[in-house]
PDB file as gemmi writes it, atoms N, CA and C in Angstrom:
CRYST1    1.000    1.000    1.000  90.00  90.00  90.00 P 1                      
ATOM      1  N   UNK A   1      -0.607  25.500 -40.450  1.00  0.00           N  
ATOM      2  CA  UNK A   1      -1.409  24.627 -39.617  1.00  0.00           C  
ATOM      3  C   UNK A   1      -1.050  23.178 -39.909  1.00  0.00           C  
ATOM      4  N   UNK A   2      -0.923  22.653 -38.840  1.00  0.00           N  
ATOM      5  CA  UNK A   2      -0.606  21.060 -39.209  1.00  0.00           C  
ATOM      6  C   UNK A   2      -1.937  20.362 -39.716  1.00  0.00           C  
ATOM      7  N   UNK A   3      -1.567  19.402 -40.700  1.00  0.00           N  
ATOM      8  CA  UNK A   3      -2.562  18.431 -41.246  1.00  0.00           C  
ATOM      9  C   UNK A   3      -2.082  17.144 -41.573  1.00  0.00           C  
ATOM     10  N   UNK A   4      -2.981  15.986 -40.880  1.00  0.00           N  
ATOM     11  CA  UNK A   4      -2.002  14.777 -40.756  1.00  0.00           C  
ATOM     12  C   UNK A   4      -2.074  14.576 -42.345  1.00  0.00           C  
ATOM     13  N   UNK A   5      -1.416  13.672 -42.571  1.00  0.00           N  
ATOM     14  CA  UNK A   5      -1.228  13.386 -44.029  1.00  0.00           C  
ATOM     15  C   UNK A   5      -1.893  11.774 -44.425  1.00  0.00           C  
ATOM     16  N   UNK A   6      -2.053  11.129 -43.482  1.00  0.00           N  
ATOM     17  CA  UNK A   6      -3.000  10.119 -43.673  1.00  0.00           C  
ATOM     18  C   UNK A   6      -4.361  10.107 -42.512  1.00  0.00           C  
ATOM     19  N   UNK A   7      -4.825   9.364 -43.196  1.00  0.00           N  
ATOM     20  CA  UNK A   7      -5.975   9.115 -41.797  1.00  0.00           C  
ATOM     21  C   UNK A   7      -5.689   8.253 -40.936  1.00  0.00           C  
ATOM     22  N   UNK A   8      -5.899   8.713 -39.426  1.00  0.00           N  
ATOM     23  CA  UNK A   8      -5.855   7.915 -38.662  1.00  0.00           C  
ATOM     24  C   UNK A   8      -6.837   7.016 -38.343  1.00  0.00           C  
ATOM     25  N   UNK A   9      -6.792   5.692 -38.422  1.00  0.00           N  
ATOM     26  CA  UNK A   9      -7.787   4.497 -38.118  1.00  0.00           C  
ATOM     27  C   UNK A   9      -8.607   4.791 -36.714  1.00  0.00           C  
ATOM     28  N   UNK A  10      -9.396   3.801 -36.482  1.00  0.00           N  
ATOM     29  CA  UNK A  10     -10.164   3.521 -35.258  1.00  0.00           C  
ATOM     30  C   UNK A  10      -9.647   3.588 -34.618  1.00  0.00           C  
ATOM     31  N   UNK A  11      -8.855   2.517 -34.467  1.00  0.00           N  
ATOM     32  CA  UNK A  11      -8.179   1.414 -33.759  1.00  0.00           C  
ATOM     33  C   UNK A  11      -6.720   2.152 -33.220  1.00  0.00           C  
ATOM     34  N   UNK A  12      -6.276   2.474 -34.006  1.00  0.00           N  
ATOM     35  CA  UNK A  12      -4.915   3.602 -33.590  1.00  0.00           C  
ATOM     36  C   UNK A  12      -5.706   4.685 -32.799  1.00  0.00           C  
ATOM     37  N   UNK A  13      -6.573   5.066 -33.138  1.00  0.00           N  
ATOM     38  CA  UNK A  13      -7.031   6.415 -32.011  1.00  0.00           C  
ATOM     39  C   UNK A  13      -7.568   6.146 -30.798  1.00  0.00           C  
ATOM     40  N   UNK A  14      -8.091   4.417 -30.813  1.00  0.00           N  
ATOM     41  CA  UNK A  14      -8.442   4.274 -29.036  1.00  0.00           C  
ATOM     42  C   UNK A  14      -7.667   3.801 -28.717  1.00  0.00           C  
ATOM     43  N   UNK A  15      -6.472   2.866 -29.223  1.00  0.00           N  
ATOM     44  CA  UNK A  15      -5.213   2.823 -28.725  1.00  0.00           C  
ATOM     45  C   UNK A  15      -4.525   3.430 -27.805  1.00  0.00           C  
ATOM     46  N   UNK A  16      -4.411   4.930 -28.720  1.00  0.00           N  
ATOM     47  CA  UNK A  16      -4.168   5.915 -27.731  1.00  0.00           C  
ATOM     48  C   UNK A  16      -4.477   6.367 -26.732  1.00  0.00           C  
ATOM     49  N   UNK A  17      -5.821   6.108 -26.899  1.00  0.00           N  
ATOM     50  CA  UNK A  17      -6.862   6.838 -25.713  1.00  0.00           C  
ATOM     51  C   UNK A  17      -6.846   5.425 -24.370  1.00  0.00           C  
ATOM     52  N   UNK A  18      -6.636   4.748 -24.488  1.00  0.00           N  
ATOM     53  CA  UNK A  18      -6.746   3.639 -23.980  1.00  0.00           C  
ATOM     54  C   UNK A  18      -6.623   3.755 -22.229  1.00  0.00           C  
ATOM     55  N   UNK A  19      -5.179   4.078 -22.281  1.00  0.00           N  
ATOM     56  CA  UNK A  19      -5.017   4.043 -20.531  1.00  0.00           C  
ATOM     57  C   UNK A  19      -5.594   5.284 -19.776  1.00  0.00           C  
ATOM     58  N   UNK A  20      -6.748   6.381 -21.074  1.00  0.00           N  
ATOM     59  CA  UNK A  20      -7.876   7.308 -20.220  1.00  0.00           C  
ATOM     60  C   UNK A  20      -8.678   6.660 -19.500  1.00  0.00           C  
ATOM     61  N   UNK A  21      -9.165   5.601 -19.535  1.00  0.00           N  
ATOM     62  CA  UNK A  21     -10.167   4.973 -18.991  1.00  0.00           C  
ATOM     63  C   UNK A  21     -10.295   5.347 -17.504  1.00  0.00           C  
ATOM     64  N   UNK A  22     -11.613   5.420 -16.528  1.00  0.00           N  
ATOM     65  CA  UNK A  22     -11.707   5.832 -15.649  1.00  0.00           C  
ATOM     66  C   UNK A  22     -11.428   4.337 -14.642  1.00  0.00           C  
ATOM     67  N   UNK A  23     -10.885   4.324 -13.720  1.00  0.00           N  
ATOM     68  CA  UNK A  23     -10.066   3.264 -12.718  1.00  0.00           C  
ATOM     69  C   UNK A  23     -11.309   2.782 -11.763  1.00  0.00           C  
ATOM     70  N   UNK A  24     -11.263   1.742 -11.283  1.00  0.00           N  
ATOM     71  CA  UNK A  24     -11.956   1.486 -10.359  1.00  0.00           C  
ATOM     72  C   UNK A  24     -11.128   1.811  -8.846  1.00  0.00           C  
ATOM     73  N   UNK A  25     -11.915   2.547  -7.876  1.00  0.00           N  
ATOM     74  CA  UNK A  25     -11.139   2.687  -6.961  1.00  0.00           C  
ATOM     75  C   UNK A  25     -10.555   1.829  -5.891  1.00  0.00           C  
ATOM     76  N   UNK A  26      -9.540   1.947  -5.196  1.00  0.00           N  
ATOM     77  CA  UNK A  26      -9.079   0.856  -4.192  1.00  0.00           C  
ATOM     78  C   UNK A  26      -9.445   0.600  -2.993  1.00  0.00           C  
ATOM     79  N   UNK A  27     -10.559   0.063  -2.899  1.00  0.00           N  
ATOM     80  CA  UNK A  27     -11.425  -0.040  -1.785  1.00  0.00           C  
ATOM     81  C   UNK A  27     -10.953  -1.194  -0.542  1.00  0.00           C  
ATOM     82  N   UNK A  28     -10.247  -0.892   0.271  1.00  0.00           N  
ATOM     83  CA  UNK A  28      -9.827  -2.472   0.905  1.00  0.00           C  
ATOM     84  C   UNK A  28     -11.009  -2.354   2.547  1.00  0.00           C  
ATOM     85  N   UNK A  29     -10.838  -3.645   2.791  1.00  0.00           N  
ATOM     86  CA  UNK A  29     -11.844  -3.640   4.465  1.00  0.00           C  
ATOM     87  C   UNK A  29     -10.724  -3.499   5.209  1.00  0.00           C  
ATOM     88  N   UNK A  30     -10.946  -2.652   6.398  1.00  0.00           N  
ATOM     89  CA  UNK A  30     -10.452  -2.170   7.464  1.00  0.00           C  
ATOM     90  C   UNK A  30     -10.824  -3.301   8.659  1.00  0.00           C  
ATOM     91  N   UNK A  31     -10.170  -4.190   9.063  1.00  0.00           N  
ATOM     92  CA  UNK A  31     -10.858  -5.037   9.854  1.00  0.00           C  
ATOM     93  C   UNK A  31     -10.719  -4.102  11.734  1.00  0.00           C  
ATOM     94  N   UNK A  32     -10.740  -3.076  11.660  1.00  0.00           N  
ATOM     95  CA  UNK A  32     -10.903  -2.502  12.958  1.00  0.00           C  
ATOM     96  C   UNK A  32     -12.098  -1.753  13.423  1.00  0.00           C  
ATOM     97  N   UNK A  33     -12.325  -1.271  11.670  1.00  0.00           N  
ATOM     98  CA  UNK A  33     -13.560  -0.475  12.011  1.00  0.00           C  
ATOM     99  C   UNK A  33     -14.806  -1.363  11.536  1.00  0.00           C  
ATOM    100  N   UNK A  34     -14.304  -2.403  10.469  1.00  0.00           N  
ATOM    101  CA  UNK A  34     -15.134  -3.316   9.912  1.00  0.00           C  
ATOM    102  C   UNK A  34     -16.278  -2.350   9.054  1.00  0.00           C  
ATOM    103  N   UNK A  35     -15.744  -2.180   8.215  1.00  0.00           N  
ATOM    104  CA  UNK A  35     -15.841  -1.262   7.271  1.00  0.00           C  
ATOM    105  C   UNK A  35     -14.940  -1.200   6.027  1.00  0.00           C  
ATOM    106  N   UNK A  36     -15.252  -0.947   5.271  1.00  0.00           N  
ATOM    107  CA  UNK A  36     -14.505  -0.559   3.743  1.00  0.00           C  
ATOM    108  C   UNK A  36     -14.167   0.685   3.711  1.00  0.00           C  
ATOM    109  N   UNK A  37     -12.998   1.172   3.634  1.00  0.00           N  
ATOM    110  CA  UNK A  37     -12.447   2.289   3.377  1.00  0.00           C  
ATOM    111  C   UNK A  37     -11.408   2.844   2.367  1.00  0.00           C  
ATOM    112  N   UNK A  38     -10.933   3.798   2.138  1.00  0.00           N  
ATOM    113  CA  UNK A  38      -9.748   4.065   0.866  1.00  0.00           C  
ATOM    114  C   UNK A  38      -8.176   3.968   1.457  1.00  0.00           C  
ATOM    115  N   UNK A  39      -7.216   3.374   1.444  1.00  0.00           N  
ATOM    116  CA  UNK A  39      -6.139   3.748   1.965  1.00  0.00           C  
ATOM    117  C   UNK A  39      -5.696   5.193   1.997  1.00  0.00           C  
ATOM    118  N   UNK A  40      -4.904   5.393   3.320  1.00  0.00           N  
ATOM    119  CA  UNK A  40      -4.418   7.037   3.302  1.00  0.00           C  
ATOM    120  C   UNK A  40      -5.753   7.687   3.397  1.00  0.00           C  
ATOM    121  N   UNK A  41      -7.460   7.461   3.950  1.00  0.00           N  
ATOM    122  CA  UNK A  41      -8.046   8.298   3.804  1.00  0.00           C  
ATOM    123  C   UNK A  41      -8.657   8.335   5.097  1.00  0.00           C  
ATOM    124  N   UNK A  42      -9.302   8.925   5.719  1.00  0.00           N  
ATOM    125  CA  UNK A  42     -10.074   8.858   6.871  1.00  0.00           C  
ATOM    126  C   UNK A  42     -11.673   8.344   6.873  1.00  0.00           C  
ATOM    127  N   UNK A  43     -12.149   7.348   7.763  1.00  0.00           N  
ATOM    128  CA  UNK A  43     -12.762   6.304   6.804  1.00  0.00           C  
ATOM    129  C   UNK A  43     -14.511   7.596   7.455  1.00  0.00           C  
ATOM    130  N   UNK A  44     -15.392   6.744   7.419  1.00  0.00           N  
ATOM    131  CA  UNK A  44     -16.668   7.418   7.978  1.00  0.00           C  
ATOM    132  C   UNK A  44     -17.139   7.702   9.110  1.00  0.00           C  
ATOM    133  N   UNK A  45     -16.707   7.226  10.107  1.00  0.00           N  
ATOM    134  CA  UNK A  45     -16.334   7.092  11.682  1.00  0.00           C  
ATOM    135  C   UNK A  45     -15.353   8.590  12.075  1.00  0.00           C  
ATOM    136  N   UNK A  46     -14.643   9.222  11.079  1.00  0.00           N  
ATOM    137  CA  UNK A  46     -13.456  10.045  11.355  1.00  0.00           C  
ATOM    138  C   UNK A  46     -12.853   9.578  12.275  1.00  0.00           C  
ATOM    139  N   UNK A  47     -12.205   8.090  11.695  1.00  0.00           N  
ATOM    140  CA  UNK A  47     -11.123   7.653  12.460  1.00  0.00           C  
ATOM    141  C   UNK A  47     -10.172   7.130  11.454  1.00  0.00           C  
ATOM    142  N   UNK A  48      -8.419   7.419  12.096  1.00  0.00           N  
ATOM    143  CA  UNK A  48      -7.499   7.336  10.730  1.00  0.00           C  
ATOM    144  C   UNK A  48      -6.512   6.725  11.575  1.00  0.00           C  
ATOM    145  N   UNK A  49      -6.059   5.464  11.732  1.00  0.00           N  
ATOM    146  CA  UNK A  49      -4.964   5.128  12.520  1.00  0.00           C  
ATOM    147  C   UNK A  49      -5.395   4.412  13.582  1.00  0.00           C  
ATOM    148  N   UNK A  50      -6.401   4.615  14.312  1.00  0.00           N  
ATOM    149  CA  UNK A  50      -7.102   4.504  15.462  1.00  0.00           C  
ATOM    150  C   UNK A  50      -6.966   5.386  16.315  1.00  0.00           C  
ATOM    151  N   UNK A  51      -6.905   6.787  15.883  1.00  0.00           N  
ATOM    152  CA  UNK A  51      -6.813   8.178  16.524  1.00  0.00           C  
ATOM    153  C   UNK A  51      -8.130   8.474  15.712  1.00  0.00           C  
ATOM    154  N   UNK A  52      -9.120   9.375  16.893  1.00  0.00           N  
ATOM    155  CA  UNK A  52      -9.645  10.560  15.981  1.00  0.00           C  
ATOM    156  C   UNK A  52      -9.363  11.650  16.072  1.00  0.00           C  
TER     157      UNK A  52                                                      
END                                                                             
């Protein structure tokens, strides 16, 4: 079984963990529907392109 051979610090272990962090999502305004929507997604209207 592996066993580290020193201890790992705080600071080295959120280091690591670091770029887990949860993202804020990419919310941009749609100035057609005038609305906020996700890119690539179909906004609340079910309109994507200006097709529904």
């Amino acid at each position: 079984m592996a066993v580290p051979k020193r201890k790992i610090s705080k600071s080295k272990k959120r280091s690591r963990r670091h770029h887990q962090k949860m993202k804020t999502p990419n919310i941009a305004w749609d100035p057609n529907l005038g609305e906020y929507r996700l890119p690539h997604y179909v906004s609340q209207k079910e309109v994507y392109k200006g097709e529904e």
